[in-house]
C-alpha positions in Angstrom: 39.9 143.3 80.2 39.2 139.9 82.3 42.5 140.4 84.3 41.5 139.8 87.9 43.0 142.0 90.9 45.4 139.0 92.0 47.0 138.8 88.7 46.9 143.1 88.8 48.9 143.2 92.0 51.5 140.4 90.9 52.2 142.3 88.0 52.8 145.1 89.2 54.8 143.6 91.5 57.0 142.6 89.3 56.8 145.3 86.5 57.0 148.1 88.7 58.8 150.3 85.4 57.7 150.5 81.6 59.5 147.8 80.4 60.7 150.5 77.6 61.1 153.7 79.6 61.6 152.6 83.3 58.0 155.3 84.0 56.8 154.1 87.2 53.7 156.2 87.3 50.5 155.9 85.3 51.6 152.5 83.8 48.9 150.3 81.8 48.5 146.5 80.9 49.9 145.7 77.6 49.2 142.4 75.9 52.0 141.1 74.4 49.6 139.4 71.9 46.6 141.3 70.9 43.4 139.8 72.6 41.9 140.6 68.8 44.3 138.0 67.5 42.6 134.9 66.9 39.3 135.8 69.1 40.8 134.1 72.2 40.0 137.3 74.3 40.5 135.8 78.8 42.7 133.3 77.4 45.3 135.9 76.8 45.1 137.4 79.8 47.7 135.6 81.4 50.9 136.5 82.8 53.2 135.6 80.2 51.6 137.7 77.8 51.0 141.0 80.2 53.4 143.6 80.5 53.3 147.0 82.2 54.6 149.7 80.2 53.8 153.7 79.7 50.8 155.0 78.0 52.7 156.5 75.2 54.9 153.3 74.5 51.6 151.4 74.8 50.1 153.6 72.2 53.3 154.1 69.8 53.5 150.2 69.7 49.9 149.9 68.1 50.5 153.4 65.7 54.0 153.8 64.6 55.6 150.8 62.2 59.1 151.3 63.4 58.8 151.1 66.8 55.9 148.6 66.2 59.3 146.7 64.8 61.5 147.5 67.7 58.7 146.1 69.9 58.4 142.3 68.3 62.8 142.3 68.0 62.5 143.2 72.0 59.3 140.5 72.7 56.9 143.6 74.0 54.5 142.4 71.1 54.3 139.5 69.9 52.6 137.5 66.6 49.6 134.9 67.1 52.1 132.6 65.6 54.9 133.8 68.8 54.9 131.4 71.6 54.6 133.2 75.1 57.8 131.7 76.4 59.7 134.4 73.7 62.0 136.3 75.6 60.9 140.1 76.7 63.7 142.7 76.6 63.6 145.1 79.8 65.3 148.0 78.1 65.9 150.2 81.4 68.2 147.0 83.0 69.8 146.1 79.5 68.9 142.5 80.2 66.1 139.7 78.5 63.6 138.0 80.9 61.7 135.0 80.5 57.3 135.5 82.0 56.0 132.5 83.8 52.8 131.4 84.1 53.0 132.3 88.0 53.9 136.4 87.1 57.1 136.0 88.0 60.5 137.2 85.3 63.3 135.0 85.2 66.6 136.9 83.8 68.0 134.8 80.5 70.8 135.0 78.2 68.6 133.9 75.5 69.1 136.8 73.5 71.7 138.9 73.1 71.1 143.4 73.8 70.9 145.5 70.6 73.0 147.5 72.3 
């Protein structure tokens, strides 16, 4: 992963909790879209398309169909079709965020909870 320690710290600055779980320790990068997707490896490491989340999430996401599902309704993965200004659903605070290019979250009422 090209993700440089600038871009590490901002996120986890501002994804300091799985985005799925609210873990705070042992979190890993996820890309929203897969780098594999398309061959565009670096240019997906960007921070609209990076999320912290657990290491089980991460790896349920990639193995298990349904919550492989749950994960593209919520924005945590995303098609190569899906533009990276799709809403991301932080489960923890009930609420849909907006990434920016800078690494910042912007809170949106773009989508409605599931809940």
């Amino acid at each position: 992963m090209a993700v440089t320690r600038k871009q590490s710290i901002q996120l986890r600055e501002r994804d300091e909790a799985c985005w799925h779980c609210g873990q705070v320790e042992g979190l890993v990068l996820h890309h929203r879209q897969n780098r594999g997707m398309g061959g565009r490896g670096k240019s997906l490491d960007r921070y609209e398309n990076l999320i912290r989340v657990c290491p089980s999430y991460n790896m349920l996401m990639e193995s298990d169909s349904k919550v492989a599902k749950q994960a593209r309704e919520w924005g945590h993965k995303l098609g190569g079709w899906d533009a990276f200004d799709t809403p991301c659903f932080d489960v923890t605070e009930n609420r849909w965020y907006l990434l920016d290019e800078k690494g910042n979250k912007h809170a949106t009422g773009e989508r409605q909870s599931l809940f």
